[in-house]
C-alpha positions in Angstrom: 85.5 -97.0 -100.1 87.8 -94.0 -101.2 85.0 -91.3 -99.6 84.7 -93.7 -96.9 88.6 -93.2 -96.4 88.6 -89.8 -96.7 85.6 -89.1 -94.5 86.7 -91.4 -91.8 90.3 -90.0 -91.6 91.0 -93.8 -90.1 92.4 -96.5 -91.7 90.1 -98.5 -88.8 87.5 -101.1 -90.2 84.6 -99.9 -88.2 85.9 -96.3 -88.3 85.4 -96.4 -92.5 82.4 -98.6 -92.4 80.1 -95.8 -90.6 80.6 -93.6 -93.4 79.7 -96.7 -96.0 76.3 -95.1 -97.8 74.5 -98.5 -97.5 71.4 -100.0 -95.4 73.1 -102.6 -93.4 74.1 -103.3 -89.9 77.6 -101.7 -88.9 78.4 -105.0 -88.1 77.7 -106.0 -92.2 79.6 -103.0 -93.1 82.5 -103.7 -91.4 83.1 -107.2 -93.1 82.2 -105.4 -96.3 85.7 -102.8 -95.5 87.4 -106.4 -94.8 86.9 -107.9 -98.0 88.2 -105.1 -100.2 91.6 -105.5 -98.5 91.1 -109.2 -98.5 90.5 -109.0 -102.2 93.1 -109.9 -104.3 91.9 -108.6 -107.5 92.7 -105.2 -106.3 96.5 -104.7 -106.8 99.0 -101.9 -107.0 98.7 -101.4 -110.8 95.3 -100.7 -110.5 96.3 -97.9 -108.1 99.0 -96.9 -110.8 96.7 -97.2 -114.1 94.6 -94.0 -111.5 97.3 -92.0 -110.7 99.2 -92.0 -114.3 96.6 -89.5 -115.9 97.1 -87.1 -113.1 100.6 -86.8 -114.6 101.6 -83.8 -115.9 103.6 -83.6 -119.6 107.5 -83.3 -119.5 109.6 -84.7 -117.1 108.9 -85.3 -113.6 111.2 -85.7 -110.2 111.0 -88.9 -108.1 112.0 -89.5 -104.6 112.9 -92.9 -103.0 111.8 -93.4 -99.3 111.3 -95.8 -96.8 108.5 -95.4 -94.1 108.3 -98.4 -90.6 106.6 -98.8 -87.9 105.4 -101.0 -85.7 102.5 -102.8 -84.6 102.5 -104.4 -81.6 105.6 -106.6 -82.0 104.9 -106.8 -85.7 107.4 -104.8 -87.6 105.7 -102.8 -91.1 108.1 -101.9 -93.8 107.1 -100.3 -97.0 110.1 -99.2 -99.7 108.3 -96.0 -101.7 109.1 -94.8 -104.8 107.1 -91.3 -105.7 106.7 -88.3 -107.7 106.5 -84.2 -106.7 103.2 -83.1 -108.0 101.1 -80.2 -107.0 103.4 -78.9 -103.9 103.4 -82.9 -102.7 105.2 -86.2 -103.1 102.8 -88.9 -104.3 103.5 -92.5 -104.3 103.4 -94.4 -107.6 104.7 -97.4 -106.4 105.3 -99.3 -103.5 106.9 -102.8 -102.0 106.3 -104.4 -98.5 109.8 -105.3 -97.4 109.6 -108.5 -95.5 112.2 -107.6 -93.0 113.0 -104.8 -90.6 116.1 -102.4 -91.6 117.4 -101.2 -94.6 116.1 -102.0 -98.2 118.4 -104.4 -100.4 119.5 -102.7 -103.6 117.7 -105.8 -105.8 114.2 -104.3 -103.8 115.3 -100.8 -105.3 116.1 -101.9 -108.5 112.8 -103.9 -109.1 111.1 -101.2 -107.8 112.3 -98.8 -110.0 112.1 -101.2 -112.8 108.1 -102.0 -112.1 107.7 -97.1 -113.1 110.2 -97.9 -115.5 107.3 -100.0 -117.5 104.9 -97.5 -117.4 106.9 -94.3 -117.2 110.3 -94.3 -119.5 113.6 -93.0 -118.2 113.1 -90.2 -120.4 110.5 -88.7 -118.1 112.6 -89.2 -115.0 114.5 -85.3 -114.7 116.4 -87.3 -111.2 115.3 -89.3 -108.7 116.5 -88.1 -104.8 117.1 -90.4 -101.7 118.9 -90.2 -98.2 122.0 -92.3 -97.9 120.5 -95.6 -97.1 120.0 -95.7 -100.7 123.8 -95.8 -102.0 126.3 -98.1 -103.4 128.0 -98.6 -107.0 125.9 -101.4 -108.1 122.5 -99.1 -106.8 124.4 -96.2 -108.9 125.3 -98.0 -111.9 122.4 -99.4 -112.5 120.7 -95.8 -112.8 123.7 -94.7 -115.1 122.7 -98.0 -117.1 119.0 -96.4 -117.2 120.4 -92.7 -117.7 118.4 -91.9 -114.6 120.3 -89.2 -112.9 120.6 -89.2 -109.5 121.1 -86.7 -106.1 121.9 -88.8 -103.2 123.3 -88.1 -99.4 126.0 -90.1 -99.2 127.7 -91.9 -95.6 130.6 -90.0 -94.2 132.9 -93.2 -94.7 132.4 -93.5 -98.2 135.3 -93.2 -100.1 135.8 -90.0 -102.7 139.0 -90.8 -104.7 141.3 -91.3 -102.5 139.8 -89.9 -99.1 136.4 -90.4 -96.8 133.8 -88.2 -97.4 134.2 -86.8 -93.4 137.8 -85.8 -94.1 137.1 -83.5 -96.9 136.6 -79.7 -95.5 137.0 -80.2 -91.9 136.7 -76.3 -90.9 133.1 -76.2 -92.4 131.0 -74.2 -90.8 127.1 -73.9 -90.0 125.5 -72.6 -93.3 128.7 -73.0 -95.4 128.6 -74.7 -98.4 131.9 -76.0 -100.1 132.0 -78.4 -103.2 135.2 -79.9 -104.9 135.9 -77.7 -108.0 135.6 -81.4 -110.8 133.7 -84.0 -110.9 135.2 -86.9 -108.6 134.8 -90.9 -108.8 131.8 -91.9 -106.4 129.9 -95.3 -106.3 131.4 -96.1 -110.0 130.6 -92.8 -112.2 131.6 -89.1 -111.9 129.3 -87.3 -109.3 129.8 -83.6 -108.1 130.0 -83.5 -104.4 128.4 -80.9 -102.3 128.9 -80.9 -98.6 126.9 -78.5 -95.8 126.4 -78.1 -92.3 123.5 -77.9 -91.0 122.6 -75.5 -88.0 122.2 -78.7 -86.0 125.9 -79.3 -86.9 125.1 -82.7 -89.3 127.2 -82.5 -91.8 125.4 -83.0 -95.5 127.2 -84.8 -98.1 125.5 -84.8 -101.6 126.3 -86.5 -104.6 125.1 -86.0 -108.1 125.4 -86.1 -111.8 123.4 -82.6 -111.4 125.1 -79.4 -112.3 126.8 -78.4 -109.0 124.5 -75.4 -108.8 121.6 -76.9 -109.1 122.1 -80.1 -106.0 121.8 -79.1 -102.9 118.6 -77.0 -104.1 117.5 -80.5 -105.7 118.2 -82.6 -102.4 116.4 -80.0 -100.2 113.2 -81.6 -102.0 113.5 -84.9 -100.6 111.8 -83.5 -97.3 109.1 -83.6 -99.6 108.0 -87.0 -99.0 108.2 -87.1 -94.9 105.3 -84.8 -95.5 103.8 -87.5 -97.4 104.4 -90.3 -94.7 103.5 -87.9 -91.5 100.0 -87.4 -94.1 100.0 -91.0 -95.2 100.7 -92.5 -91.6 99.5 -89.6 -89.0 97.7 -86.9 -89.2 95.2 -86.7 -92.7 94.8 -90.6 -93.0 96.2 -92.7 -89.9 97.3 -95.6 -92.0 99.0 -96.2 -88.3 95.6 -96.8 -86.8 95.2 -99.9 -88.7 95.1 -103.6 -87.1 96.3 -105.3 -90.2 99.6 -106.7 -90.4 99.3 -109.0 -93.5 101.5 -107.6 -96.3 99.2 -107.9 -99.2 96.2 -106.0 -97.1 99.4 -103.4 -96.0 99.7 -103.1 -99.5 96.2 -102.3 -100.6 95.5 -100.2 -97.6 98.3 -98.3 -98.5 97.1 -98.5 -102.4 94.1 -96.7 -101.1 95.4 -94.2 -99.2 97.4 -93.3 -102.2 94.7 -92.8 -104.2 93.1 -90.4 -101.4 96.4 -88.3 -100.7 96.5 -87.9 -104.8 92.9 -86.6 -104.5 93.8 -84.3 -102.2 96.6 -82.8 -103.2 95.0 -82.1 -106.9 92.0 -80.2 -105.3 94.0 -78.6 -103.3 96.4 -77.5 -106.6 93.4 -76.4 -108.3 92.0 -74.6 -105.7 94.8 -72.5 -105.4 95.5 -72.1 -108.6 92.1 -70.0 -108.6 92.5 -68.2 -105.2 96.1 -68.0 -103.9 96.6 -69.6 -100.1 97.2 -67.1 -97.4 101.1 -66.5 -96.6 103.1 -65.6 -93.4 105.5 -62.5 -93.1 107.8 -64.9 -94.3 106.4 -65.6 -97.6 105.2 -69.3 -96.8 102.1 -70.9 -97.3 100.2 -70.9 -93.4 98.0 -74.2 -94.9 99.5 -76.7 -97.2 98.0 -77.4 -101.2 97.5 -81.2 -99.4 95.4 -79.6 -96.3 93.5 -77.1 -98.2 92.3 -80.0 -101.1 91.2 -82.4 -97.8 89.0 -79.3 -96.6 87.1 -78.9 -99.9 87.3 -82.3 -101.1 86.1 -83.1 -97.0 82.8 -80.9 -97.6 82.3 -81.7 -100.9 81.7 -85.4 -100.3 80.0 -84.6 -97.5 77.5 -82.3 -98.8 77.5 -83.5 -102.6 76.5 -81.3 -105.6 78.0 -79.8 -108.2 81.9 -79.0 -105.6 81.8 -83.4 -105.9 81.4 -84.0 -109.4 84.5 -81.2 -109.8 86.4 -82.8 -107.8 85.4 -86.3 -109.4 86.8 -84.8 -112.7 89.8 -83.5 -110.9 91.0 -86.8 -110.0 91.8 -87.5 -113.9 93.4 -84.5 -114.9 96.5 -84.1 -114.9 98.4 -81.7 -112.8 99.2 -78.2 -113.6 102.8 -78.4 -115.3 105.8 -77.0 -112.9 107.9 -74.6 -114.1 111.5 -74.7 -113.0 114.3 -72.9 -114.0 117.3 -74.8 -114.4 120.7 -73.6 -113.4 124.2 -73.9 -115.2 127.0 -75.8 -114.3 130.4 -74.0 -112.7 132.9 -73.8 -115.5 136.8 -73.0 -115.9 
């Protein structure tokens, strides 16, 4: 089902079932893609207990996102929580919120307790999110877990004794300004680091990060739109599908997972052996992600000896990422 996936680029029943290697009418097929997401023996950890190998050692940096749309009138709502591995953001888990809007913070909290099992706080370097995931019992209970944490913060919440949008007014586009100490946020002492953008949105980032080292840490959290335009659009079209149930949402998106995992470590490996082609600007013209779906593509196309490498690619673990880690600005 996972080459079908990939082959298919389609989360569409009939789309995956012409690429299903079996004598039977497409028709037959087709019922046979419906029970695997009817199947409830197939659940997220299984997804998880495939994607913890691919791990590297040491410790890692998780994102929290959430990714909607619609359906006809039928509103889809997933809460993600994922790592940064080989140049991408790859879900590890995942919760169907039964409601449209904004995640409550019990949904975060279980989801972050459901890695916690499996992957202990001592592996967690900071975990990154946009403001809708704020508040001091949210915060708190990551201090309680000595996760630390790099958030974007609302304009009206209150630092000491002033809003956030009243603190360097005359900012301008590409300035950055911080407040020299730690100040009280959410419950705990955060550094604050506020930006402009060229668009003129002003960026307000707290963390328990040295103050060096956070806006350069919150600038990853684009990161994982990558992974929903790949997840959701272009690459997979989990979009495409017809299913609105949230348990087959759920192991669709398991899936897909899986397949955007597979990608991206090809595509690490592959240029780990012959470096991708740059633009005058020193950026990558094809992403690690698009460059693994071309070989892995071809190789489970045309089989041989390029699949069964990439078979074994899919449990080892990713290369290990080697950051350099800033100091903190002292009296």
């Amino acid at each position: 089902m996972l080459l079908a996936l990939l082959q298919a680029e389609s989360s569409l029943h009939r789309k995956i079932a012409l690429h299903l290697p079996r004598e039977a009418t497409l028709e037959s097929k087709t019922r046979t893609v419906a029970r695997v997401f009817h199947d409830a023996q197939l659940t997220p950890q299984d997804v998880l207990d495939v994607l913890l190998p691919l791990l590297p050692d040491g410790k890692l940096t998780l994102i929290m996102d959430r990714t909607t749309w619609h359906y006809g009138q039928t509103p889809l709502n997933i809460l993600v929580l994922g790592a940064i591995l080989g140049g991408a953001v790859i879900p590890l888990v995942w919760s169907i919120l039964p409601h449209q809007g904004n995640s409550s913070t019990a949904a975060r909290i279980l989801l972050v307790s459901r890695l916690l099992q499996v992957l202990p706080a001592r592996r967690w370097s900071v975990l990154i999110a946009d403001r809708e995931f704020v508040g001091q019992e949210w915060c708190s209970f990551l201090r309680w877990k000595r996760i630390r944490q790099c958030l974007r913060i609302r304009e009206n919440t209150r630092v000491e004794d002033d809003l956030a949008r009243d603190l360097f007014t005359t900012l301008q586009p590409g300035e950055v300004r911080t407040l020299f100490e730690r100040t009280w946020v959410y419950g705990g002492w955060m550094h604050v680091v506020i930006t402009l953008s060229p668009a003129g949105d002003r960026v307000i980032v707290a963390s328990d990060l040295p103050i060096l080292d956070v806006l350069k840490t919150y600038r990853l959290r684009w990161g994982i739109e990558s992974a929903f335009s790949s997840l959701k659009g272009r690459g997979l079209n989990l979009e495409a599908t017809h299913m609105t149930a949230p348990d087959r949402i759920s192991r669709l998106f398991g899936l897909l997972c899986l397949a955007l995992a597979w990608m991206a470590r090809v595509g690490a490996q592959t240029v780990l052996q012959h470096a991708a082609r740059q633009d005058n600007r020193g950026r990558a013209v094809v992403s690690q992600v698009r460059i693994g779906w071309q070989v892995l593509g071809q190789a489970a196309r045309w089989g041989g000896e390029a699949f069964w490498v990439c078979l074994e690619l899919l449990r080892t673990p990713f290369p290990t990422t080697h950051t350099s880690t800033s100091r903190s600005v002292r009296c």
